[in-house]
N, C-alpha and C positions, 0 to 999 in steps of 0.2 A: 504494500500500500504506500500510495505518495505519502512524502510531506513537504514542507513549508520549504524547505533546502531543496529541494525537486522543482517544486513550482515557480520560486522565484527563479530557478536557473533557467526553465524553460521559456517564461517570459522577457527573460533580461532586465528585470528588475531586482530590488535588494528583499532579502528574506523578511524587514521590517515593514515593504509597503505590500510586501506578498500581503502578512500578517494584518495591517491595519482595512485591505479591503477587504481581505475573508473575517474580520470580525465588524462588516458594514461599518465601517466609519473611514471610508474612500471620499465621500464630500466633505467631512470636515477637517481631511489633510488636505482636501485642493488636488487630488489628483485623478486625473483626467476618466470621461466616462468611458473613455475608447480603452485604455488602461486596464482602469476595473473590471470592463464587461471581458476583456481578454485575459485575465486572470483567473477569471469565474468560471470562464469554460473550460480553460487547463485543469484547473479542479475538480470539475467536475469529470473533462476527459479520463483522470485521473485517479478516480475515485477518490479523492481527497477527504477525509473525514477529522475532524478536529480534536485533539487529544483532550479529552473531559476531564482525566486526571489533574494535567498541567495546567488546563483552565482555571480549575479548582482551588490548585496551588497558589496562582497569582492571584486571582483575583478573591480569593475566599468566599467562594459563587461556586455552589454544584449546576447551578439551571434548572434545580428538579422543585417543585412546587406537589405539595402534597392534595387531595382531596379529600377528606372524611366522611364518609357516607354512613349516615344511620338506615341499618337494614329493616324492609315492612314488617310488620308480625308476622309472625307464625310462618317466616321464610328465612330463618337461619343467617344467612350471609350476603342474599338478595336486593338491593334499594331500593326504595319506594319510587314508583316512576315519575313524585315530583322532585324528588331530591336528583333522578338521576339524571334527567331531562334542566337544569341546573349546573350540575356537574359539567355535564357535555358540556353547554354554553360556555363556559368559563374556562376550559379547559380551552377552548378554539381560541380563544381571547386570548391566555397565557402564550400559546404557540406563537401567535404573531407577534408575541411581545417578543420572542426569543425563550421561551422557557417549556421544559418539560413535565406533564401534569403526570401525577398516578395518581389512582383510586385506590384507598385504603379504607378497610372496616371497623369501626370502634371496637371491634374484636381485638385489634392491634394493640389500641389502648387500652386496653382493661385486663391486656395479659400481664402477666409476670415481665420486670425488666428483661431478666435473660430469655424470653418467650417470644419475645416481639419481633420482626420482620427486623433484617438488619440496618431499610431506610430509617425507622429510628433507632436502633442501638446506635449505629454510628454518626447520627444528626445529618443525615446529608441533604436534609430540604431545607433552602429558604427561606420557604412562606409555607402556611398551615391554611387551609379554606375548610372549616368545619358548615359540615349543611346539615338544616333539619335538625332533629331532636336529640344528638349525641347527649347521655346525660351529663349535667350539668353540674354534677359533683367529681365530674373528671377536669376540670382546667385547671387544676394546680399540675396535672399531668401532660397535658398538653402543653399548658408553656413552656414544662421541659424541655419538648419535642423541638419546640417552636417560637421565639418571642415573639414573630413575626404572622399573628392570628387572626383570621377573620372571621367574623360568625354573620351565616347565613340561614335566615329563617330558622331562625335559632330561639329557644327562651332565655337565652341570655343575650341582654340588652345592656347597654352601658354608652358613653357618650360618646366613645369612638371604638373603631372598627368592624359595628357589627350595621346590618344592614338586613330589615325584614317589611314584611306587607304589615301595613295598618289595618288588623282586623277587625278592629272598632270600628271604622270606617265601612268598610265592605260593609256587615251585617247592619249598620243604619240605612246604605245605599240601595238593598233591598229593600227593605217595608219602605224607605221614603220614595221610591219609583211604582213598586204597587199602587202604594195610596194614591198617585197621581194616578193611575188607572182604574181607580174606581173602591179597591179593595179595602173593608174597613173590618174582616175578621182573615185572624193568621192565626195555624198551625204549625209551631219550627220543629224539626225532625232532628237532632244532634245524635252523637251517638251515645250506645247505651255504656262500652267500657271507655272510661276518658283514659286516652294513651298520655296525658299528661301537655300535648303541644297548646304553646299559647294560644294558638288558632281556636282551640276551641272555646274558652271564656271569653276570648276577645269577640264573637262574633256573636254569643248569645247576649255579650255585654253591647253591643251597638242593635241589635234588635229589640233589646228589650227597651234601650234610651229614645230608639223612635216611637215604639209601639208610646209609649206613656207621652212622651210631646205630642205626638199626632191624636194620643186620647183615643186607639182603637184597642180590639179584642185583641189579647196575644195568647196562645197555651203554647207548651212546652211536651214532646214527646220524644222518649229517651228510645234510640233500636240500634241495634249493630246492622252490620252488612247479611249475615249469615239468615239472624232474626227477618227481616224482611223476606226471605225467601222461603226459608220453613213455615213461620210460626207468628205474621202480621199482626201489631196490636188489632185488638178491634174499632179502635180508635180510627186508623185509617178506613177502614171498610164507611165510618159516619160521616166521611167527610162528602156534604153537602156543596154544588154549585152557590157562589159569592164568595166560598172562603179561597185562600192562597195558602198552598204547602210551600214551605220555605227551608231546604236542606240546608245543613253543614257543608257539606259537600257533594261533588259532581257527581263522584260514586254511589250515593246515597240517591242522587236524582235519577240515574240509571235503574237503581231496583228499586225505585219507588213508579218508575215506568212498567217496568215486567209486570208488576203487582196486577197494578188497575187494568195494567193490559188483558191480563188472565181475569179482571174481574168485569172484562166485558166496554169499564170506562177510558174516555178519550182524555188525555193529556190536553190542558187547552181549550178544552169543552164545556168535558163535567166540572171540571178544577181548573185553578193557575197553579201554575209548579215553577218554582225559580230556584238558584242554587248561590248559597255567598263566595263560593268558589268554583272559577271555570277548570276545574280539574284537568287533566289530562284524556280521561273518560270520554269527558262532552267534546267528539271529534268526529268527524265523519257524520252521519247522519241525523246524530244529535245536536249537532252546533246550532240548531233551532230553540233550543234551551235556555231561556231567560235567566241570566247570571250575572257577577259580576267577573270582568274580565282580570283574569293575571296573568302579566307580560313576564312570564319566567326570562325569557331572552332578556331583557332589560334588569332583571334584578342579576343576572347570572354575569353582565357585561360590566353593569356597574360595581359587584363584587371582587370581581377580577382587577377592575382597576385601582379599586381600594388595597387589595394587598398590594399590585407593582407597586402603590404611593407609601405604602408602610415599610416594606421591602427596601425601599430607596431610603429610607433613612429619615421619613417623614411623616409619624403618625397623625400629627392636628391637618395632616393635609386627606386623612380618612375619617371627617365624623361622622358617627351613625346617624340612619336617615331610617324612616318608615315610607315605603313607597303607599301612594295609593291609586287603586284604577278607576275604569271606568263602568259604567251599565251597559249591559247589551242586551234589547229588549226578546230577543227572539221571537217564534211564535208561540211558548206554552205559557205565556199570561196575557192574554188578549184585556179587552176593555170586559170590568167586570158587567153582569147579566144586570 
């Protein structure tokens, strides 16, 4: 395999301006585009690969950026497709920055020191991007791993480096765009085991803030994903045309579809059905689904840039932010009867 002493010969340039274009910063030595792009092809001709070690060396920079993915229930080692849909995004973001992402499982952290994968025994990331729910009695361990940490869509929140959706928001932006449609009785459907993410207080806590300004009927009914398929409150089965079923989530608005489907009634017809979150679920046929929207791309993009800024040696240039979206009316809450 080439190196830098190869390249520069073959170009007829010195092994330092080989060096300075193959690490992109050919325009801020001033030297020429004809130069570089002839350099770049020798390298490549050459298969040229850059020694990560040596890198590492000078600059005390592995390149490698970790991910942390908290795995779904009852799936072992698996992520939850909004964490990992997240992940992705960010990861594509770190590449163009020049860095390399892995995915790691809080399995990693919660092992024994001598237990762990060797990217942390021997510290060779970075930056840390924790997503979703990793529990939150592990960051004394984590900033072992990592001082340089982000928290996404995280329950830990603090004045910099973490960056989540404003759930309070979402669930008022439901009942406050119903009620513009007419609707003055709600049903919200949350789930019946709370996994603990802040998403869920946060969003019965903004449904409930509108329901009481607005002065309409609110009830509260607790189901898992599983529940709705075996063993339906009967609660559901009562729900009369004028009222609005109001889910925690997309996933919850999918099997609250099958239901009514098996029970003969139309989504949008007999009922309004909205969701406080555009999960990943509501795609394809569903995106007719009255929800509020979340731009995972956007939290995933601006995550990404919050660590390169912390990374750079510049924390007050990451303060945490609560994103929040917008309403998409779909068609399963029409103008109430």
């Amino acid at each position: 395999m080439a190196n830098l002493k190869d390249i520069a010969f073959e170009a007829g340039v010195s092994i330092r301006t080989a060096s300075v274009v193959l690490r992109g910063k050919g325009p801020e030595s001033r030297i020429s585009m004809v130069q570089q792009k002839r350099i770049r092809e020798i390298a490549e001709r050459l298969h040229y690969r850059p020694d990560a070690a040596a890198r590492a060396m000078r600059t005390h920079r592995t390149g490698i950026v970790a991910l942390l993915l908290q795995p779904a229930l009852g799936t072992g080692h698996v992520p939850n497709a909004g964490a990992s849909s997240l992940a992705f995004e960010a990861s594509l973001f770190l590449n163009d920055a020049g860095y390399s992402a892995c995915f790691l499982p809080v399995a990693d952290v919660l092992a024994d020191a001598g237990e762990r994968s060797a990217i942390f025994q021997e510290k060779m990331v970075d930056g840390l991007m924790v997503i979703n729910s990793a529990p939150g009695h592990l960051r004394s361990r984590i900033a072992q791993i990592s001082p340089n940490t982000v928290w996404v869509d995280h329950n830990h929140f603090e004045s910099f480096c973490c960056i989540r959706r404003d759930e309070v928001h979402a669930g008022e932006l439901v009942i406050t765009e119903l009620h513009k449609l007419g609707y003055r009785r709600f049903l919200y459907l949350e789930l019946e085991h709370l996994r603990g993410h802040y998403s869920e207080a946060g969003r019965w806590d903004g449904v409930k803030r509108a329901a009481e300004s607005l002065g309409v009927t609110i009830e509260s009914l607790d189901c898992s994903y599983e529940r709705l398929i075996s063993e339906p409150p009967d609660r559901l089965r009562r729900l009369e045309p004028g009222w609005a079923l109001v889910t925690y989530d997309g996933r919850l608005a999918l099997e609250v579809i099958g239901y009514f489907g098996r029970l003969g009634k139309r989504v949008g017809i007999d009922f309004a059905l909205a969701s406080c979150d555009a999960s990943v679920e509501l795609g394809g046929p569903f995106r007719a689904v009255a929800r509020v929207a979340f731009d995972r791309v956007r939290m995933a993009r601006q995550a990404a840039q919050m660590l390169l800024n912390v990374m750079g040696g510049d924390r007050h240039a990451a303060p945490s932010v609560e994103l929040r979206d917008h309403w998409h009316g779909g068609d399963s809450a029409p103008l109430a009867p």
